[in-house]
C-alpha positions in Angstrom: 51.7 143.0 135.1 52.4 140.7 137.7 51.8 143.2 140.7 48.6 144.4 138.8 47.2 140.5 138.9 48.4 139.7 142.2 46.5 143.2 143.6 43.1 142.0 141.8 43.7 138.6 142.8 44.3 139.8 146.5 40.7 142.5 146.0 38.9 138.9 145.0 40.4 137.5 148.2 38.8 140.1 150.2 35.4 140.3 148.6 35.3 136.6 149.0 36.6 136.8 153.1 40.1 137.4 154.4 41.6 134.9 156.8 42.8 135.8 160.4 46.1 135.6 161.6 45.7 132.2 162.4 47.8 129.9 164.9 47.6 126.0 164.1 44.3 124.4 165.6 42.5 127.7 165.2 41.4 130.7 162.8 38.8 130.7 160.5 38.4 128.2 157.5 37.7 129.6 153.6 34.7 126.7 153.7 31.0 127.8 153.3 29.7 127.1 156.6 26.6 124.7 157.8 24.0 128.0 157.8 25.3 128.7 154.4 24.9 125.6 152.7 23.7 122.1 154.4 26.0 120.2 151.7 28.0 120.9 148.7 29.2 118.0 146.6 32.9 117.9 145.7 35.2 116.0 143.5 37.8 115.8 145.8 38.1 115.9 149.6 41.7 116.1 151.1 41.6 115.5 155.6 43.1 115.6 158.6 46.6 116.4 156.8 49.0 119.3 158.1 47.8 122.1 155.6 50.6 124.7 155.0 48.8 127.1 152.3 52.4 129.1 152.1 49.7 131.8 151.0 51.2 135.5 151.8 50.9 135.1 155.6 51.7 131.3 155.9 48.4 130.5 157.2 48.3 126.6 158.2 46.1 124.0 159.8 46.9 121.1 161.8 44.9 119.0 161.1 43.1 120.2 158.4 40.7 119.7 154.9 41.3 121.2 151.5 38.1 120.6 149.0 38.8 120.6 145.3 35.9 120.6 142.8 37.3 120.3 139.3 40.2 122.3 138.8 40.0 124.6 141.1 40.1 125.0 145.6 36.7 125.6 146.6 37.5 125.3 150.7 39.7 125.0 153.0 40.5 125.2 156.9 40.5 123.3 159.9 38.8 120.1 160.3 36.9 121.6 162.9 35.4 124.1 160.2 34.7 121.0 157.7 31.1 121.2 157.3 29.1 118.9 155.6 31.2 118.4 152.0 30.7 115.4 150.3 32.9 114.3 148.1 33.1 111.1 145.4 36.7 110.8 146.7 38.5 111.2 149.5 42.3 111.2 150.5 43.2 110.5 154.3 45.7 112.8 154.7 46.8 112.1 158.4 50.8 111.9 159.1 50.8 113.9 155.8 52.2 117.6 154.8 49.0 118.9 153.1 51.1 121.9 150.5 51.1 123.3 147.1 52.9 122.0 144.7 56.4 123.2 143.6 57.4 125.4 140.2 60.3 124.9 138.9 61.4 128.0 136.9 64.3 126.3 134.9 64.4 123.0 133.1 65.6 121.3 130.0 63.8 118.2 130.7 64.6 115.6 127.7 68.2 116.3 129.0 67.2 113.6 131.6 69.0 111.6 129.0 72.2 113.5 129.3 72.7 113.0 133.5 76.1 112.2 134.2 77.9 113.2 130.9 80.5 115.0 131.0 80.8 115.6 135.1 83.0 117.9 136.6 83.9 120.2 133.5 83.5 123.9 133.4 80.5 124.8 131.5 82.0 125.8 128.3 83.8 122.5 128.0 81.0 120.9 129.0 78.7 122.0 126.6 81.6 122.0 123.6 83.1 119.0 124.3 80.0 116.7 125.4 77.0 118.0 125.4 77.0 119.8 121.7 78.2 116.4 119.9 75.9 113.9 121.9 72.8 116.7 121.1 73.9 116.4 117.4 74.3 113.4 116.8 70.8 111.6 118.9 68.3 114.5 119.7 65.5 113.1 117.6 61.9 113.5 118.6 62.1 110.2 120.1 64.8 111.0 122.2 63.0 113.8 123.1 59.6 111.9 123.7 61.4 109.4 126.4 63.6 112.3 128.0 61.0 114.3 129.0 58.9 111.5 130.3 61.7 110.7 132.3 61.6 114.2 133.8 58.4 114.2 134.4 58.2 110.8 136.3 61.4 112.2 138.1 59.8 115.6 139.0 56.0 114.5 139.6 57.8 111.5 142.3 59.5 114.9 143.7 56.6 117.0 144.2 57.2 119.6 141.2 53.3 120.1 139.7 54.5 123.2 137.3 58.1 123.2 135.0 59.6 125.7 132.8 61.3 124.1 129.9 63.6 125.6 126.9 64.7 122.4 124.7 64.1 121.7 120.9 61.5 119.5 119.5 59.4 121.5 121.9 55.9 120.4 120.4 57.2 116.9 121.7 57.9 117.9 125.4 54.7 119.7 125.7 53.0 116.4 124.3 54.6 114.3 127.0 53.7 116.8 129.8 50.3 116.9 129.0 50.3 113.2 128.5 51.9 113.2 132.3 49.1 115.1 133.4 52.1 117.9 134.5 51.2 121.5 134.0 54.1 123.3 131.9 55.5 126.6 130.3 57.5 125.1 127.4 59.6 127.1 125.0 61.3 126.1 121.8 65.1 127.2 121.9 66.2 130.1 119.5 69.9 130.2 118.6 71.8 131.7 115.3 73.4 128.8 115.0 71.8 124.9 113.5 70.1 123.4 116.1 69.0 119.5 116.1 65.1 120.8 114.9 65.7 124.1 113.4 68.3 125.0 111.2 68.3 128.9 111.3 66.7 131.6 113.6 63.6 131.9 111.1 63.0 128.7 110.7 62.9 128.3 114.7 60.7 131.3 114.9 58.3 129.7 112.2 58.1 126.7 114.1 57.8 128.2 117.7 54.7 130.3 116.3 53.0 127.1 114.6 53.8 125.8 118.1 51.8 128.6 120.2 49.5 128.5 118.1 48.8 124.8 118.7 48.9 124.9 122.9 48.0 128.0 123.4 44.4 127.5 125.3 45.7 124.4 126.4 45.0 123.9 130.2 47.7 122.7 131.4 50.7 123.5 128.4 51.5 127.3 128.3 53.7 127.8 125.4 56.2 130.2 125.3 59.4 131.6 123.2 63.3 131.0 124.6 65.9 133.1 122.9 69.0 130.8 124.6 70.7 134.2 125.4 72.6 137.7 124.0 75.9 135.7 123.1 74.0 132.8 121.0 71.2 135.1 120.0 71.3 138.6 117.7 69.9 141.7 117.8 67.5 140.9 115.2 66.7 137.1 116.8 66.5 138.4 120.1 63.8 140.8 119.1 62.3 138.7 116.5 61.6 136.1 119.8 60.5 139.2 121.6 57.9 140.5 118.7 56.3 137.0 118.6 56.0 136.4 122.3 54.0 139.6 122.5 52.1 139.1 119.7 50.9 136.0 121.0 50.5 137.6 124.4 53.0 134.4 126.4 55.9 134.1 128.5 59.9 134.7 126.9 62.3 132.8 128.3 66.3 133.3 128.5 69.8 132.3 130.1 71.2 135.8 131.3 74.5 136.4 132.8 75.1 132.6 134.0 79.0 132.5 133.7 82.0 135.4 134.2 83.1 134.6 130.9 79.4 135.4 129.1 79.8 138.5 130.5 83.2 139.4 129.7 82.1 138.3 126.0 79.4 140.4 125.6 81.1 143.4 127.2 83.5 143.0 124.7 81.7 142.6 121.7 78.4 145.1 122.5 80.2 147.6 125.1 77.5 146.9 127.9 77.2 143.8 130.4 74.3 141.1 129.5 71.3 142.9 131.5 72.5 146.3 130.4 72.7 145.6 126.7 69.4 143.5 126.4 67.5 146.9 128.4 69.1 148.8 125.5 67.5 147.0 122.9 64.0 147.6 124.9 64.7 143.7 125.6 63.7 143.4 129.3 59.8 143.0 130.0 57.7 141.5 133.1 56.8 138.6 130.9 60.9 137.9 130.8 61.9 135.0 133.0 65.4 135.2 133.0 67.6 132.0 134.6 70.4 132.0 136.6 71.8 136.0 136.8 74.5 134.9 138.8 77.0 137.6 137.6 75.3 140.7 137.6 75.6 144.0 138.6 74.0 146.0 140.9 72.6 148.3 138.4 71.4 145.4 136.4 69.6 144.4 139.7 67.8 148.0 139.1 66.9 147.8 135.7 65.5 143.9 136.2 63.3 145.5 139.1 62.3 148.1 137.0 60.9 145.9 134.0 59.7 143.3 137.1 61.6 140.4 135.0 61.1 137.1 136.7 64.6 135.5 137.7 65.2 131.5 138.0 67.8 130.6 140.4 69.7 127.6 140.0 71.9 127.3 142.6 72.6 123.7 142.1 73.7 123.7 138.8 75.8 127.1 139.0 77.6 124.8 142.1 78.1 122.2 140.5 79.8 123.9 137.2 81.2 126.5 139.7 79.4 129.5 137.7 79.2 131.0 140.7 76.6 132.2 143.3 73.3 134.5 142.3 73.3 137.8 144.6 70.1 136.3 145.8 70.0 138.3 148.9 69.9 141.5 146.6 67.1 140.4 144.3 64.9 139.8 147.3 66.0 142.9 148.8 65.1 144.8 145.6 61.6 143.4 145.4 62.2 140.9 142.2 60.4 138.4 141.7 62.7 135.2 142.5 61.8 131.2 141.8 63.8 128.4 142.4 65.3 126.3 139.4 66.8 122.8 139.0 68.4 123.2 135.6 68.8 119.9 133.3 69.6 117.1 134.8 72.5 117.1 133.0 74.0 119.5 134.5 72.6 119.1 138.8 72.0 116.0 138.3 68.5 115.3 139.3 65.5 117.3 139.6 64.6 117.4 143.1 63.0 120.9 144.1 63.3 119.7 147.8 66.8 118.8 147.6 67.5 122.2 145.5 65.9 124.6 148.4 67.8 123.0 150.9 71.1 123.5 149.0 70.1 127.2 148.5 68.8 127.9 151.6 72.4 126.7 153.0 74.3 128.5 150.5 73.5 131.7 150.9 73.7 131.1 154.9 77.4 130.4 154.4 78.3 132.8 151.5 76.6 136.2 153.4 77.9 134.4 156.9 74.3 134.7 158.3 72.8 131.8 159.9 69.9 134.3 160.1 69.3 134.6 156.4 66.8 132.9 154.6 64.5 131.3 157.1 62.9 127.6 156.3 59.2 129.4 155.4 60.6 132.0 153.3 63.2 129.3 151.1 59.8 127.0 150.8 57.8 130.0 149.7 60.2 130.7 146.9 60.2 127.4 145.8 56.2 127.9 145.4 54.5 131.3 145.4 57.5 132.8 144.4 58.0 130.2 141.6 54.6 131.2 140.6 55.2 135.3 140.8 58.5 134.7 138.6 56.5 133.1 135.9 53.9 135.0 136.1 51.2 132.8 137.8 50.5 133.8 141.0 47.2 134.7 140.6 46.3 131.0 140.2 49.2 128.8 141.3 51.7 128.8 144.6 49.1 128.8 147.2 46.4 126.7 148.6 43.2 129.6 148.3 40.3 129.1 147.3 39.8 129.7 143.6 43.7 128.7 143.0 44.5 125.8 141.1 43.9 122.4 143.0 48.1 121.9 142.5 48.8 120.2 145.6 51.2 117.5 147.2 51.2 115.4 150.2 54.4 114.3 151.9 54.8 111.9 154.4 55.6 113.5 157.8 56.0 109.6 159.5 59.3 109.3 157.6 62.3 109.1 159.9 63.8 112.5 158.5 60.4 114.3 159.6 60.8 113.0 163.1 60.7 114.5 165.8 59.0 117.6 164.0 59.3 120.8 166.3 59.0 122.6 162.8 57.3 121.5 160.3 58.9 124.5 157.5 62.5 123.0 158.9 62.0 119.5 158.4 60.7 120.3 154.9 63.8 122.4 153.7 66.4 120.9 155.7 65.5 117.0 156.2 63.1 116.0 153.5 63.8 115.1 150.0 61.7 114.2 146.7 61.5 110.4 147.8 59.1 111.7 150.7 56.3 113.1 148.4 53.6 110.7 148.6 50.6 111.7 146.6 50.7 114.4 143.9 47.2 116.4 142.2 47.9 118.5 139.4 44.5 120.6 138.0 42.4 118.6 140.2 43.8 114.9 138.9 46.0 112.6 141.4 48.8 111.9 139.3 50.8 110.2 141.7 49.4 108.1 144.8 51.1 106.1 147.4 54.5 106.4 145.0 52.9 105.1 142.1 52.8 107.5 138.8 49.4 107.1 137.3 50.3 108.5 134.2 53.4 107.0 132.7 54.1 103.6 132.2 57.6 103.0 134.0 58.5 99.5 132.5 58.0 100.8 128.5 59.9 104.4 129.9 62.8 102.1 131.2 63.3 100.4 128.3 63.7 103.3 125.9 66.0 105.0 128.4 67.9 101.5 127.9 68.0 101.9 124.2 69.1 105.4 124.0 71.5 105.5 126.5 73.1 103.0 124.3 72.7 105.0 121.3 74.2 108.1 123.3 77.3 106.3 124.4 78.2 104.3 120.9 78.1 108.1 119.5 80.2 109.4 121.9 82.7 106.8 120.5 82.8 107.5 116.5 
């Protein structure tokens, strides 16, 4: 599915008029030019910014324009080739990286709430000993509510546009993302066992379907359905989660093979390793995005190639619980569809995509010994059109081209990390962070100019983070 939508999308691309190679300060611009139309009125004019479309062949143009009219890119090329666009507003985007936003393929965002509990455990004492009782006793749809506005504040001020999310009380994080004005593929967690919302597997599938069924044709919410994984999840939930999802025609979302001791569990109990066994049950599927796969097999690699399963890596948060390190080299090699994750914050502890490509492009370096692998360009473009091919978006997110989605962030090239910039891709992966992103458009809104959220109140979201941190802590306690 996702290589049939990315050929017609590329077929449009032609019909509407390919790009040249193009060299900075040159090339040809995707704008209508003067003989073709003497002015066309747009919503949104960005100028004179550094414009890195990380489209397929990393076309750029410094300086250059990008013209948004609702939702959508309508132009975009060198200011030479501006033309005569007028637009009822305009952002001066000089001494600014002019990019698409980025997609972060893993999240638990009301977890926001959780950062810092428990630190430096292994992951199953982690989740038994601190994160299972403090998610009993205070998940809540209110804790919910002010956890995932706290992600989204964090990840919009970090220039993440697009999140994939697997929590409980779903319905309430997709509220607060839309509310945020963040575009989101949310799925409702799945387990056998009682969750904070859901009590049993059916009553989780009864309320993930009422959910899709709700956000579905939403623009910006994509709902979806998150089996946590193979050792939380039977054979009849896992392909209960599976049945609905394709009903409903949306994404499926699961944790596969994130820790040695999963897979030694489920080899065990079902005979096959994680991958394996969830292929036998006719499990795997290219609307699958599966996070972390850091202990998987070479012919696992195969058969998630062969179903073109998205994968989420998360190379923060399998450091920082010492999972272990995704054979991210592999995947590439094998043509699978890779985007990068942040995990809960919980468990990185922040949400920084910048900060999270600069940790993976450095630790693959060092784990393969190959200064060589995993040039600046190619770690950026995984963190956005290959965030957007893993979930199954590139046909309309990852890229700045015309007709894409007008997802787009602006980060300040005058900061003293971006100087002196003999590359721009370099400075972005290796000296930039989050607190660098300076204005951020999500479906053609500015939800974030000059470092100020337009969309959440941060004095109201600070004091509810107050209260329940309090809360958390006194239950901790008992």
């Amino acid at each position: 599915m996702r290589l049939r939508l990315l050929f017609c999308f590329c077929l449009v691309c032609t019909w509407l008029g390919p790009l040249s190679n193009h060299r900075p300060l040159q090339g040809r611009s995707q704008a209508l030019s003067p003989a073709q139309s003497s002015v066309r009125n747009v919503d949104l004019l960005i100028r004179d910014g550094i414009v890195l479309t990380m489209d397929s062949d990393f076309h750029e143009f410094q300086p250059g324009f990008v013209a948004v009219d609702g939702n959508r890119i309508v132009a975009l090329g060198p200011m030479a080739r501006l033309g005569k666009y007028k637009a009822s507003q305009t952002i001066n985007a000089s001494g600014k990286i002019v990019m698409p936003g980025l997609v972060n393929t893993h999240t638990h965002a009301p977890m926001t709430l959780f950062r810092g509990l428990g630190g430096d455990s292994p992951l199953m004492d982690w989740l038994r000993q601190y994160i299972f009782p403090a998610e009993a006793k205070n998940v809540t749809p209110d804790l919910v509510k002010w956890g995932t506005q706290l992600a989204c504040y964090e990840m919009i001020q970090s220039g993440t546009t697009t999140f994939v999310d697997m929590y409980y009380f779903e319905d309430q994080v997709a509220t607060e993302a839309r509310a945020a004005g963040m575009r989101a593929i949310v799925g409702e967690t799945i387990l056998d066992m009682p969750a904070p919302d859901n009590k049993t597997p059916e009553e989780a599938l009864t309320y993930t379907q009422r959910f899709i069924e709700r956000w579905r044709r939403d623009p910006l919410i994509t709902p979806a359905v998150a089996p946590h994984a193979s050792y939380t999840c039977s054979k009849k939930t896992l392909l209960e989660s599976q049945k609905l999802a394709n009903q409903f025609q949306v994404p499926l979302i699961t944790h596969l093979s994130e820790t040695e001791d999963e897979v030694k569990d489920i080899l065990q109990k079902y005979g096959k390793t994680p991958a394996a066994y969830l292929d036998s049950l006719g499990f795997l599927q290219d609307s699958l995005i599966a996070a972390h796969c850091v202990w998987i097999t070479d012919e696992e690699i195969s058969l998630l190639k062969k179903h073109n399963v998205g994968v989420s890596h998360n190379p923060e948060s399998n450091m920082k619980l010492a999972s272990g390190v995704a054979p991210l080299k592999k995947f590439l090699d094998a043509g699978i569809p890779v985007g990068l994750g942040t995990d809960g914050a919980a468990s990185n502890n922040n949400l920084d995509m910048l900060e999270a490509i600069d940790t993976m492009a450095k630790l693959h370096k060092v784990w393969l010994k190959d200064p060589t692998f995993m040039p600046a360009k190619e770690a950026l473009r995984i963190a956005t059109l290959g965030g957007a091919a893993a979930v199954d978006r590139s046909r309309d997110l990852g890229s700045l081209e015309v007709g894409k989605l007008a997802d787009i962030i602006l980060v300040r090239a005058t900061d003293a990390p971006a100087i002196p910039m003999y590359d721009v891709y370099g400075q972005l992966v290796y000296s930039l962070k989050g607190c660098s992103v300076d204005t951020s458009i999500i479906n053609g809104k500015i939800v974030m100019q000059g470092r100020s959220v337009l969309t959440i109140n941060l004095e109201m979201l600070r004091k509810n983070v107050a209260r329940l941190q309090r809360q958390v802590s006194e239950s901790l306690r008992k």
